[in-house]
VOGU-3710 file (C-alpha; in Angstrom, 3 decimals, decimal comma):
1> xxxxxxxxxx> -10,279/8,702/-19,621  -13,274/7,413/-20,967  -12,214/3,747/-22,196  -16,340/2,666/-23,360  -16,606/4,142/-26,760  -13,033/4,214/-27,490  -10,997/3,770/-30,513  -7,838/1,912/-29,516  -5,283/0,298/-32,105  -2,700/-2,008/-30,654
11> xxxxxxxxxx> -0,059/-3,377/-32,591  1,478/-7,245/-32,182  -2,065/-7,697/-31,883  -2,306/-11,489/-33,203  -1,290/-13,511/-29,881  0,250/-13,069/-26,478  -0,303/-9,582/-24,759  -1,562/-7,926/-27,590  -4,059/-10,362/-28,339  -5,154/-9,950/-24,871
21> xxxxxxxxxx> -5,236/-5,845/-25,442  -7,947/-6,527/-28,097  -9,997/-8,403/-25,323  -9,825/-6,446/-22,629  -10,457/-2,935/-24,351  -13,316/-5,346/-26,164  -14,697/-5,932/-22,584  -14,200/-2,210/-21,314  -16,648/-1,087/-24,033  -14,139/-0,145/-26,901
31> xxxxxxxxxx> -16,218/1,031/-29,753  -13,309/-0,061/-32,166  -10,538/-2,229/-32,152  -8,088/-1,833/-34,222  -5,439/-4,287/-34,783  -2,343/-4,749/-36,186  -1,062/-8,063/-37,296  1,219/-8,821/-39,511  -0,218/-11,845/-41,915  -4,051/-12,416/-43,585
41> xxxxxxxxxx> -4,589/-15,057/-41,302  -4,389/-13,438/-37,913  -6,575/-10,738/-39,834  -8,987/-13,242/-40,302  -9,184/-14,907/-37,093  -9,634/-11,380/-35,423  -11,971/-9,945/-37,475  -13,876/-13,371/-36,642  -13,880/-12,872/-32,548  -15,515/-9,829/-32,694
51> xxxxxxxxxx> -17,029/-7,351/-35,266  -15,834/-4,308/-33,382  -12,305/-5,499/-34,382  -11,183/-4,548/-37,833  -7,199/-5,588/-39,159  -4,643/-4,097/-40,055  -2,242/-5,688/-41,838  1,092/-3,718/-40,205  4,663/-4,034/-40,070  5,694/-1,000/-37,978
61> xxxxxxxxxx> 9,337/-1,322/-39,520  7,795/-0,648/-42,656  6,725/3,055/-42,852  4,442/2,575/-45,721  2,457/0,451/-43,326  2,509/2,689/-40,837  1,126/5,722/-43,612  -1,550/3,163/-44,563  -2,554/2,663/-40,926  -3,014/6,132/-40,447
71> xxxxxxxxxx> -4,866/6,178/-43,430  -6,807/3,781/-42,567  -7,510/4,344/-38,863  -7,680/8,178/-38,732  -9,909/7,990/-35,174  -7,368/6,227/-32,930  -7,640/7,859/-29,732  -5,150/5,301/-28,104  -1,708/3,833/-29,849  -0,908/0,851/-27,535
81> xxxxxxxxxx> 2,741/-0,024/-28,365  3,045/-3,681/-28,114  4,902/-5,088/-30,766  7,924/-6,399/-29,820  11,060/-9,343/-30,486  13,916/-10,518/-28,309  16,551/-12,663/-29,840  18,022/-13,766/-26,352  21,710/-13,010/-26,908  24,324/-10,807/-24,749
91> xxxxxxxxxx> 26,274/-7,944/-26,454  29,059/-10,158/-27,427  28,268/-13,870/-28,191  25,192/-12,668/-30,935  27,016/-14,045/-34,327  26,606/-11,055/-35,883  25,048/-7,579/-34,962  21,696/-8,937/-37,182  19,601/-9,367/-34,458  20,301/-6,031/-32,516
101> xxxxxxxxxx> 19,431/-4,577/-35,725  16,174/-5,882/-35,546  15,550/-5,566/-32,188  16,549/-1,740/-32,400  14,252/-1,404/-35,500  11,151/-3,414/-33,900  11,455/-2,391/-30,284  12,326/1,619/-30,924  12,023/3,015/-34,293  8,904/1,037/-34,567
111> xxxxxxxxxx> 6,623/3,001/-31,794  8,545/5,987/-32,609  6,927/5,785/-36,150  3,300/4,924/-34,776  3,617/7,706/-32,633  4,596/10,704/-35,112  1,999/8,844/-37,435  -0,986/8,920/-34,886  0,385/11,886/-32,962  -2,090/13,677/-34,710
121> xxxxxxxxxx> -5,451/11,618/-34,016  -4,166/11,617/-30,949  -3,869/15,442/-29,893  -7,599/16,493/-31,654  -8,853/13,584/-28,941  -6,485/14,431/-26,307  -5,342/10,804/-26,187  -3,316/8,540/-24,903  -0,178/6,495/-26,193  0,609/3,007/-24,123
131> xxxxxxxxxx> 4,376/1,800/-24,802  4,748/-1,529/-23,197  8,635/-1,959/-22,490  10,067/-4,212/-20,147  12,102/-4,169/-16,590  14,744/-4,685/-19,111  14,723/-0,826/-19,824  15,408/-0,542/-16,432  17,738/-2,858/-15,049  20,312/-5,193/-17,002
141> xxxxxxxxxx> 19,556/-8,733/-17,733  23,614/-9,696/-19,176  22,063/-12,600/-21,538  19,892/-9,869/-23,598  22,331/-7,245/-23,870  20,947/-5,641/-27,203  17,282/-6,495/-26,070  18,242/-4,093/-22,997  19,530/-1,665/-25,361  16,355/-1,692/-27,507
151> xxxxxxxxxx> 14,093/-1,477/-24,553  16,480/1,394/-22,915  16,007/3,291/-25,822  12,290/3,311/-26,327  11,963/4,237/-22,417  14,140/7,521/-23,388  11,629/7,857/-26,249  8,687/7,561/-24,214  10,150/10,454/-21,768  10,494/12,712/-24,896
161> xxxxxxxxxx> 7,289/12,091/-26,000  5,678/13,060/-22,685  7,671/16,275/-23,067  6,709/16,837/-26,526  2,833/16,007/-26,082  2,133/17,460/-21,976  0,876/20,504/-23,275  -1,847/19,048/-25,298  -3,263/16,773/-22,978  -1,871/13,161/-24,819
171> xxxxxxxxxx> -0,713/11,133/-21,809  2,345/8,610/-22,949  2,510/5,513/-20,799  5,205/3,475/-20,095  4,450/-0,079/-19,204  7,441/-2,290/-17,541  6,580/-5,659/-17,420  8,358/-8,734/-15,962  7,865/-11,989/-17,632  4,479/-13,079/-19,011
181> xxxxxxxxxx> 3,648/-16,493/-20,504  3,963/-15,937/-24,187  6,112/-16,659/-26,957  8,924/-14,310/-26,205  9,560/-16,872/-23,149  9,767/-20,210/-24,755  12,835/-20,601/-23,236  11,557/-20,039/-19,418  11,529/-24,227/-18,526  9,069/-23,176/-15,206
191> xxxxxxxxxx> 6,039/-21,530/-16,865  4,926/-21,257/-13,163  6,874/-18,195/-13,032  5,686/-16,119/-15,517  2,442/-14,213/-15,385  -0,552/-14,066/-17,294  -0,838/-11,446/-19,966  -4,476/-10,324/-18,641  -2,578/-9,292/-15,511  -0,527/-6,667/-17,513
201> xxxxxxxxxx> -3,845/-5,758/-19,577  -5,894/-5,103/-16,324  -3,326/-2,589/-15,072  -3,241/-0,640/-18,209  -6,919/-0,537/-18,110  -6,673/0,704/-14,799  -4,473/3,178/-15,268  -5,794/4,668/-18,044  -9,387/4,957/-16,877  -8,722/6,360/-13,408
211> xxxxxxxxxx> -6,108/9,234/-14,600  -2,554/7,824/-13,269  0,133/6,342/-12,737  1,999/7,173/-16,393  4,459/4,890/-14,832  2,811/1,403/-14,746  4,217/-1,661/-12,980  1,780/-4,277/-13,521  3,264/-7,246/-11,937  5,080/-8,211/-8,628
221> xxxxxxxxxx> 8,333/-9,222/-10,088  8,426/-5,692/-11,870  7,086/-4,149/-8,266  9,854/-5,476/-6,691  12,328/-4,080/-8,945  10,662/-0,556/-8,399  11,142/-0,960/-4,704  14,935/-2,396/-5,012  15,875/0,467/-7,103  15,164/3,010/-4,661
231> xxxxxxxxxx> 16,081/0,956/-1,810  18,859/-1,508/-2,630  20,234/-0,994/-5,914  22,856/-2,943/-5,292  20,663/-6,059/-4,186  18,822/-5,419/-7,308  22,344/-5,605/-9,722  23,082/-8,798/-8,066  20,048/-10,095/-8,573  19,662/-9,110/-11,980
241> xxxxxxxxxx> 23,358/-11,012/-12,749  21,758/-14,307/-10,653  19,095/-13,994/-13,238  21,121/-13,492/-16,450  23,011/-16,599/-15,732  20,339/-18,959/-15,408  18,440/-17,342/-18,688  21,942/-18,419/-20,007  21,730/-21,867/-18,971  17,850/-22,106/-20,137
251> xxx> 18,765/-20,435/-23,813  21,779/-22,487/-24,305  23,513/-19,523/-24,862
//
């Protein structure tokens, strides 16, 4: 895929991996950038950085934001997926079923609105659409149960929408990252552990321009998961529970 000249719009664009999505695509040549934020003042500081970014203001929970953004942005010829929460709780000591809610809503019916929306744009320019998940959809992390939940879900969505779209030439990534240095890991006490988001950027680049993998594992913590779950799944589970407990301890949960 061609990435100079192209027309991305990324949503959860105003910090953290998303912000770094309008960079990198800015550096590959994008033509556009769109990007979604949620507030006038991220719009502003974007549309500052570069004049080949142009706002959105868009909630993708609300679906007459998502109408307006296809309104709006009737080129896209990418749909990167990135908007995202985590409320840090297991399946039983959240005080109230609230913040599954919102994670469901943010995390799954969110992209799942983008993409009918841009579906579209997307099959007259034989696209691509770029859901960034988590090794959470993958393996479970006990201390964010519903965040699992949210991020199992959208995985199953992204293997529909490969189904749905194969036949006219859309390719639907999913991206599973570990943990990145933003501020969906304030709670991570060693910052030395976490990756940068440019890391995760520069494999979805990669992957897009040079025709493969759909499947995109960006970083070595969420390599090393890959490899456990074909080789030692077992390992992996106690890992995983090794893990949970000490992003118990950090939360305070």
């Amino acid at each position: 895929m061609q990435l100079n000249r192209s027309r991305p719009l990324i949503t959860g664009a105003a910090r953290g991996i998303g912000r770094a999505f309008v960079d990198a695509f800015l550096e590959a040549g994008a033509e556009v950038v769109y990007a979604g934020v949620r507030d006038e003042a991220a719009a502003r500081r974007l549309a500052a950085a570069d004049p080949r970014v142009r706002p959105i203001l868009l909630d993708t929970t609300h679906p007459h934001d998502v109408a307006a953004a296809a309104r709006a942005a009737p080129d896209v010829d990418i749909l990167v997926n990135n908007a995202g929460v985590s409320f840090n709780a297991s399946f039983l000591n959240a005080p109230s079923l609230d913040a599954a809610r919102q994670e469901i809503e943010v995390n799954f019916f969110g992209p799942l609105a983008m993409a009918r929306a841009f579906a579209p744009s997307l099959v007259d320019r034989r696209g691509a659409i770029v859901n960034i998940l988590s090794v959470a959809a993958l393996v479970h992390i006990q201390s964010v149960g519903s965040y699992n939940a949210s991020k199992g879900a959208a995985r199953a969505m992204t293997l529909g929408l490969r189904g749905d779209l194969r036949a006219s030439g859309v390719r639907v990534l999913a991206v599973y990252p570990g943990g990145y240095d933003t501020d969906m890991a304030y709670y991570v006490e060693d910052k030395s552990r976490l990756f940068q988001p440019s890391l995760l950027t520069a494999a979805v680049i990669e992957a897009l321009a040079d025709g493969g993998p759909d499947d995109v594992f960006p970083d070595p913590a969420a390599q090393n998961i890959r490899r456990m779950l074909r080789e030692d799944p077992e390992g992996l589970a106690a890992l995983m529970s090794g893990a949970s407990a000490k992003a118990s301890e950090a939360s305070g949960d």
